[in-house]
DSSP file (Angstrom, degrees, kcal/mol; ACC not computed):
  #  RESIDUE AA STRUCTURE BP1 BP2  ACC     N-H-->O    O-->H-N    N-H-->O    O-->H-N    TCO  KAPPA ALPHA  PHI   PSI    X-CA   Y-CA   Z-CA
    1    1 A X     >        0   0    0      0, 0.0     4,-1.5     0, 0.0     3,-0.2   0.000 360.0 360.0 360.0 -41.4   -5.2    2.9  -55.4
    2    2 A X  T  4  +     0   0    0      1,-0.2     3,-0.5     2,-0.1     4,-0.4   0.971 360.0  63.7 -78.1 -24.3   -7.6    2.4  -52.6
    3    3 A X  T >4 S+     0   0    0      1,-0.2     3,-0.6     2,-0.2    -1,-0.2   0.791 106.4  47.0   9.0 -73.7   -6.1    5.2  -50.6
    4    4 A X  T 34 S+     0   0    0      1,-0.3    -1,-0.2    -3,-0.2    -2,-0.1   0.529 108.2  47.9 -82.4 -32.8   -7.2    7.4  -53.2
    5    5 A X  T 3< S+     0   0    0     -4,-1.5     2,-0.3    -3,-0.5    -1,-0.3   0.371 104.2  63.3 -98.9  11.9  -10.5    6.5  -53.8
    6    6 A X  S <  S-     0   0    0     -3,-0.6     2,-0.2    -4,-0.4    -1,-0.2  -0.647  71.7-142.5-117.7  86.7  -11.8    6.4  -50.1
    7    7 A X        -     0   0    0     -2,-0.3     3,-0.1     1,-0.1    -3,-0.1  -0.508   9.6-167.7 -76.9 118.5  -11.8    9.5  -48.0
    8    8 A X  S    S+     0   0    0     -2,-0.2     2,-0.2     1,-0.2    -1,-0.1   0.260  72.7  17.7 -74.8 -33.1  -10.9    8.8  -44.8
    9    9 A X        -     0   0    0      0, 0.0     2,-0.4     0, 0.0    -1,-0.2  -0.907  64.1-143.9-163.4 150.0  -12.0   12.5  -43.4
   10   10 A X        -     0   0    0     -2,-0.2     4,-0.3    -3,-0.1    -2,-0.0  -0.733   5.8-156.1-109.9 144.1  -14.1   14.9  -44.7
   11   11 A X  S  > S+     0   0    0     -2,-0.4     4,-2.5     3,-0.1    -1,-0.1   0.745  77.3  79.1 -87.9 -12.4  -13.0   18.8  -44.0
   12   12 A X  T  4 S+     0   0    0      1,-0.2     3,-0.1     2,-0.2     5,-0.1   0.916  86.0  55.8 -66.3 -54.0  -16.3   20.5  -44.5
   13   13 A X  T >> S+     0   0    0      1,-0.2     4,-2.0     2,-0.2     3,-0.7   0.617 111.6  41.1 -10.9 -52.8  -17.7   19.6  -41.1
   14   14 A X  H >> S+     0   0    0      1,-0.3     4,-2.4    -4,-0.3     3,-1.2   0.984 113.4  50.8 -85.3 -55.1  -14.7   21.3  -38.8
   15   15 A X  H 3X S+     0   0    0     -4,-2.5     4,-0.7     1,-0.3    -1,-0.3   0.378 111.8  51.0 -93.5  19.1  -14.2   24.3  -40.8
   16   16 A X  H <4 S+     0   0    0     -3,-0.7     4,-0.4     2,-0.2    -1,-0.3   0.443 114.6  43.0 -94.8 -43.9  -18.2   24.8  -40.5
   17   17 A X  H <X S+     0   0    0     -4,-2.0     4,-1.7    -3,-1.2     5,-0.3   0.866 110.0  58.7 -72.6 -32.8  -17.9   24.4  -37.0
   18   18 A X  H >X S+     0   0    0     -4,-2.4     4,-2.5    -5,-0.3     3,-1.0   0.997 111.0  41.7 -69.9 -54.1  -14.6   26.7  -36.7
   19   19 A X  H >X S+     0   0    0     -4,-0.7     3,-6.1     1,-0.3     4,-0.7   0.887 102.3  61.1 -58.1 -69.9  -16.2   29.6  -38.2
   20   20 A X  H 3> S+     0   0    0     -4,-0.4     4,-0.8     1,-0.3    -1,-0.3   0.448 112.8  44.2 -20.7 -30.3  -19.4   29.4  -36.5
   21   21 A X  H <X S+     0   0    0     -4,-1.7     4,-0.9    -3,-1.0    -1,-0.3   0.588 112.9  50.8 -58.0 -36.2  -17.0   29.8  -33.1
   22   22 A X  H XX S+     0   0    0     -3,-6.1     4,-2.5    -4,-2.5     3,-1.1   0.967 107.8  51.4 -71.2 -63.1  -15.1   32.5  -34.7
   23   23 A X  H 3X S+     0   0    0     -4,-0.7     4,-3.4    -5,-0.3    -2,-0.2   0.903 118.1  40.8 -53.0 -45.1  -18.5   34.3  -35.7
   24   24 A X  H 3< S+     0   0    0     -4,-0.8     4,-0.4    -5,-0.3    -1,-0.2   0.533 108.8  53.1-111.5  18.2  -19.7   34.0  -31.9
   25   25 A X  H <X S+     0   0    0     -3,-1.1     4,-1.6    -4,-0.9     5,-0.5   0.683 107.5  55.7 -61.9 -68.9  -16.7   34.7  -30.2
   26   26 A X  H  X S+     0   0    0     -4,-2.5     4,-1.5    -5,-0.2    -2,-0.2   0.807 109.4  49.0  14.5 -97.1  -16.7   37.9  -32.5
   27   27 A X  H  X S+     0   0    0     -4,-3.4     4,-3.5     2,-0.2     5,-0.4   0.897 109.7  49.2 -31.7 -61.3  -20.2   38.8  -31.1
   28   28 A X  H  > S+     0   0    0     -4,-0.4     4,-2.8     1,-0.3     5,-0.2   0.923 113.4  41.5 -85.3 -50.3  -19.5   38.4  -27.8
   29   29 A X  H  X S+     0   0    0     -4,-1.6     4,-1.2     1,-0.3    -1,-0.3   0.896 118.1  50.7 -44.8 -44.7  -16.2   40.5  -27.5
   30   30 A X  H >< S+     0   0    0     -4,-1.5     3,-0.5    -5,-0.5    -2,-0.3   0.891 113.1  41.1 -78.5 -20.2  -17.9   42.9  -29.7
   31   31 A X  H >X S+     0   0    0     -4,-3.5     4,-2.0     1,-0.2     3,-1.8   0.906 116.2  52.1 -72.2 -24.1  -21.2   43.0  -27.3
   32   32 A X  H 3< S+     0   0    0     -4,-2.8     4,-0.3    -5,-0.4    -1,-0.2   0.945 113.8  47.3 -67.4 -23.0  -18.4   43.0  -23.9
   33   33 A X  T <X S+     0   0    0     -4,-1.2     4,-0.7    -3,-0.5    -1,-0.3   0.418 113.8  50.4-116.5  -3.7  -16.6   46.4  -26.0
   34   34 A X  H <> S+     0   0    0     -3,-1.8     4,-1.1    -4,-0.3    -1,-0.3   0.769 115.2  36.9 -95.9 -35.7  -20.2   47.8  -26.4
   35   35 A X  H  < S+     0   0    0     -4,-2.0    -2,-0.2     2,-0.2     4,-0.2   0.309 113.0  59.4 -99.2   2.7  -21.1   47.5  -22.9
   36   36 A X  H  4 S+     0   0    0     -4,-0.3    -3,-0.1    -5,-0.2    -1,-0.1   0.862 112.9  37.7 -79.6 -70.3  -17.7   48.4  -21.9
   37   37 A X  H  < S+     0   0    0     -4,-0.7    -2,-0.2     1,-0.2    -3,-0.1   0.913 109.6  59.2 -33.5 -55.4  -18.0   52.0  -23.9
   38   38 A X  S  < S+     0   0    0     -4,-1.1    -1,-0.2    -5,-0.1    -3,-0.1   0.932  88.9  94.9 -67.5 -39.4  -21.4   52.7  -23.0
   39   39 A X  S    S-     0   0    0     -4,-0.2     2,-0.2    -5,-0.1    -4,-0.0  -0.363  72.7-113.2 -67.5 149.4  -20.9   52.7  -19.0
   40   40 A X        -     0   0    0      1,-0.1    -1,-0.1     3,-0.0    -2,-0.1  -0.464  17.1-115.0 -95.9 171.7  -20.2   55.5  -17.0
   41   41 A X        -     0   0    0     -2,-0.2     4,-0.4     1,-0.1    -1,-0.1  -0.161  20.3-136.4 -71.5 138.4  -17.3   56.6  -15.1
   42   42 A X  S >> S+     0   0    0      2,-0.1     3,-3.9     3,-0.1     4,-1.3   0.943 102.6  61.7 -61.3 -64.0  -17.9   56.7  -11.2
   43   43 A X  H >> S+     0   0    0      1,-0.3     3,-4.8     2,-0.2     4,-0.8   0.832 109.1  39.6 -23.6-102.8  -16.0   60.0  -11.2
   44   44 A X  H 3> S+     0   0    0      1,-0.3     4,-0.7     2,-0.2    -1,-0.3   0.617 110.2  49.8 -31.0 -20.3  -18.3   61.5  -13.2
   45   45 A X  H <> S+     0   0    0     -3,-3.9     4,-0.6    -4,-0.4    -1,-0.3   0.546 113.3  61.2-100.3   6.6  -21.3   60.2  -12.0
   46   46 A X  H <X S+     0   0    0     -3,-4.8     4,-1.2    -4,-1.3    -2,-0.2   0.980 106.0  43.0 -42.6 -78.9  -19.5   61.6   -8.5
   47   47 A X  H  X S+     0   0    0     -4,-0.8     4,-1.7     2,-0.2     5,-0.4   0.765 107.9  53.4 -58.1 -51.9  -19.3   64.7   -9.4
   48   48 A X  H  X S+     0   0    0     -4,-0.7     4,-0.9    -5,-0.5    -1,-0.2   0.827 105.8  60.4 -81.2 -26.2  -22.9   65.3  -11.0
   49   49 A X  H  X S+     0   0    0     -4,-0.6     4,-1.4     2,-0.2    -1,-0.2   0.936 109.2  39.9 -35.2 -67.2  -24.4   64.0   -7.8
   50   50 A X  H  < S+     0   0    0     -4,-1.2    -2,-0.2    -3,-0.3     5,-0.2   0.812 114.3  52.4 -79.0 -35.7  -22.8   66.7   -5.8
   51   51 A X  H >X S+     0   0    0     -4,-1.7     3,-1.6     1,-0.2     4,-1.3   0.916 106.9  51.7 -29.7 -67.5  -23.5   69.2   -8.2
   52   52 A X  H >X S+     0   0    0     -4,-0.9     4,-0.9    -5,-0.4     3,-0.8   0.986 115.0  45.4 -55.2 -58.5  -27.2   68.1   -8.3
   53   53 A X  H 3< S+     0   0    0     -4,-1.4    -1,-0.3     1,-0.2    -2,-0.2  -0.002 102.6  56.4 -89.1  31.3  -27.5   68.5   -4.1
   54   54 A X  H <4 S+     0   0    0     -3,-1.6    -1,-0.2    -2,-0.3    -2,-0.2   0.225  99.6  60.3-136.6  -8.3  -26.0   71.4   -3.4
   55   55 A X  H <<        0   0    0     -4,-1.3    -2,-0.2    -3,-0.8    -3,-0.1   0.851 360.0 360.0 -68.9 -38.6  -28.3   73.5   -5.7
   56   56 A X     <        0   0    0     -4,-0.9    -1,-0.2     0, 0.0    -3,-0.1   0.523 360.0 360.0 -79.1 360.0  -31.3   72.5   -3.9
């Protein structure tokens, strides 16, 4: 009977923390997959280089 009437660990606490880590891991993979996309290629920025100095 005292078992049952003492809580021993509370759950709210961890699974409060666990998302909050879930939510900014998230972020940060989705900012790495933004800044992944968005850079350019060397080839390409090769190529428009020589393009660009050989007009002039």
């Amino acid at each position: 009977m005292i078992n049952t009437s003492i809580a021993l660990y509370s759950w709210t606490n961890g699974v409060v923390m666990i998302a909050i880590f879930a939510v900014v891991c998230i972020t940060l993979v989705g900012i790495l997959i933004n800044f992944m996309s968005k850079g350019k290629s060397k080839d390409v920025s090769d190529n428009i280089n020589e393009k660009d100095s050989t007009e002039y």
